[in-house]
N, C-alpha and C positions, 0 to 999 in steps of 0.2 A: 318365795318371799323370805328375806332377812329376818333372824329372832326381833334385830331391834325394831323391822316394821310391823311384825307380828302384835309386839307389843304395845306399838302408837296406836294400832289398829283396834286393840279390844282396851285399850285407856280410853280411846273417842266413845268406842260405844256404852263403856260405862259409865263415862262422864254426862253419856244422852242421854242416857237411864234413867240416873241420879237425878239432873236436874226437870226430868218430866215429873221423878217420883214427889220431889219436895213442891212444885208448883201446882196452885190449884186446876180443878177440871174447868176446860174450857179455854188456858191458855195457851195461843201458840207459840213454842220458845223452839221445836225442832228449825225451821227456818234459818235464823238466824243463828243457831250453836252449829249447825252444817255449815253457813257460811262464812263464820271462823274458823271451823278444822280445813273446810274444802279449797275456800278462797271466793270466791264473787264469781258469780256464773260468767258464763261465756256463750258469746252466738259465733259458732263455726262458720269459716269461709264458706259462701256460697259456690266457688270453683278459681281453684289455687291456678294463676298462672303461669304458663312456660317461662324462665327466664331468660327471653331472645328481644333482642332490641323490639321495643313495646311501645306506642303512641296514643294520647286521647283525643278523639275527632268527636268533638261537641258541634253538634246539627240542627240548628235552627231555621234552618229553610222557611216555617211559617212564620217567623216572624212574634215568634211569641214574646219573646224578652224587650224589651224595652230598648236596650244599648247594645249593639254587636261585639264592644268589647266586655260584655257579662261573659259570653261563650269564651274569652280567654282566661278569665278568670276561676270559673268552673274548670276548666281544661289544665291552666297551673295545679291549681290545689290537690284534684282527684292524682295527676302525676307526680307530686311530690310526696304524698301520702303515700300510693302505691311504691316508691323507691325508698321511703323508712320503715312499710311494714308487708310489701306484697309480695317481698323476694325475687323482684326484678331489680339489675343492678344499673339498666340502661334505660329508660326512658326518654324517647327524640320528644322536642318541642312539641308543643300541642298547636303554639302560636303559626311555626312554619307551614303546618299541616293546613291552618286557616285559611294560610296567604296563599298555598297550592290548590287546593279548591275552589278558590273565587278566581284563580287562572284558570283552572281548567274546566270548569263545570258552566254548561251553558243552560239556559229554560228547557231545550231539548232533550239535550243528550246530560245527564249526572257520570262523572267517573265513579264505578263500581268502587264497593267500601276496601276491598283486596286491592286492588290496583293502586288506590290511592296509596294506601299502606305502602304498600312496596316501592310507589314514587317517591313517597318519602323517605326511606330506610329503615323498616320496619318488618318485622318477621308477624308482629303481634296489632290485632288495631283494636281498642277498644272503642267502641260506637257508641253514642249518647244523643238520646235523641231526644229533644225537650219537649215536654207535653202540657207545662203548665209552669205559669211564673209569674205570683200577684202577689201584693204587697197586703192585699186585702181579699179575702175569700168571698166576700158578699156586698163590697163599693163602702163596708161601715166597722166592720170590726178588723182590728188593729192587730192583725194573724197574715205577716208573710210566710204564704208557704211555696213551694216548687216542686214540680215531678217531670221525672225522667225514666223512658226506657232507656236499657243498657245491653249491648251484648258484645261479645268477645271474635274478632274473627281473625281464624288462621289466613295468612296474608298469603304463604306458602301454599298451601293444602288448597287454597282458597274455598274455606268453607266455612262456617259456622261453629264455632268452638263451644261458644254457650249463649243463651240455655240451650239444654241438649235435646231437649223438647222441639221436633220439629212444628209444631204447631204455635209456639212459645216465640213469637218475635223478637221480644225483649224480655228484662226481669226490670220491674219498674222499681223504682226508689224513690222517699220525698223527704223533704226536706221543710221545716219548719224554723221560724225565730220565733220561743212564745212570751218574750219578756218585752215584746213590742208595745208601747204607750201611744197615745192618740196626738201629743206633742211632738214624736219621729215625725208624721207625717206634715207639719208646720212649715216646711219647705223645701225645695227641689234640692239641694243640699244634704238634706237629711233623707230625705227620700231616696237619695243615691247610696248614702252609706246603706242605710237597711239591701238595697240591692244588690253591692257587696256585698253585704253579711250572708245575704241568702244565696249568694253564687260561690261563696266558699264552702257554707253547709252542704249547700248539693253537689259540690264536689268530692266534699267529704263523703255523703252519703256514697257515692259512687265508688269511692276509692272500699270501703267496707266491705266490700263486694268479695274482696280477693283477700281477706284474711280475715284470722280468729280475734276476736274482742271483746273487753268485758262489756258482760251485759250491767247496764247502770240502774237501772229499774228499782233492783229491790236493796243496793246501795242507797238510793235517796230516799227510799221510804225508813232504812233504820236509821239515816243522818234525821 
């Protein structure tokens, strides 16, 4: 270590010292004087992707969502996100990937999730598969939320990239809008915007997957 970090180093600690020693018992002030020296937590990547041409195939087979174009919309965001923060520099259309699936997949027979990949020009496939998408959790409260398994598959290898957990299908994610008023729901208009709203969040949610980010939690508790 540098003298000069030696020194930032036992300034922080005695700066935490000092303001434990002047503050009554019983205050917590460590928290937030770390999270001035430190900077704002952070939730580590779940699992850093390869940087080889990469595609999001959003799967709604049951029929869960409301609009079939929700799944291109979820499939935009999570891919755009992923190409400003996931260190992939290529990302193929999510939307192509749509239109090839509904060519080739019959009731029968499904193109395996590799092959699809590779139809499309894809080393990388990320798979999304929707489990859950209401506007309303209970037919009365005004809470859109969404969940999705996710998993990563080498198109190559043809196998499973993540989770690494052979037992581990997916790694779920959800997605919430919680500033939703009982007035959104006033007409099919607005009813659609909130289902935008909530197929960009879980795309977003998605896209988080594969990089480091601050954690906002204990930011809004000291705003």
């Amino acid at each position: 270590m540098s003298r000069g970090g030696g020194k930032f180093a036992r300034g922080a600690l005695v700066l935490t010292a000092s303001l434990a020693g002047l503050l009554p018992a019983g205050c917590n002030i460590v928290g937030p004087v770390l999270y001035v020296i430190e900077g704002p937590p952070k939730t580590p990547a779940a699992y850093r992707l390869q940087n080889v041409p990469t595609v999001v195939f959003v799967d709604d087979r049951a029929n869960i969502m409301p609009r079939f174009d929700l799944r291109a919309s979820i499939g935009d965001e999570a891919s755009a996100v992923i190409m400003k923060h996931g260190g992939v520099t290529t990302v193929l259309s999510n939307r192509d990937i749509l239109a090839l699936a509904r060519r080739q997949d019959t009731d029968k027979e499904l193109m395996p999730m590799d092959a699809l990949g590779r139809a499309a020009g894809a080393d990388q496939l990320i798979y999304v598969r929707i489990v859950g998408f209401a506007l309303t959790p209970d037919g009365q409260t005004p809470r859109p939320v969404a969940g999705a398994e996710v998993r990563v598959i080498d198109c190559v290898a043809r196998t499973k990239a993540f989770p690494s957990e052979q037992n581990e299908k997916g790694r779920y994610v959800e997605a919430t809008l919680k500033h939703a008023t009982p007035d959104a729901y006033g007409s099919s208009g607005s009813r659609r915007q909130l289902e935008d709203a909530l197929a960009r969040k879980l795309g977003d949610a998605v896209a988080k997957l594969f990089y480091e980010y601050e954690t906002r939690e204990l930011g809004g508790n000291l705003r």
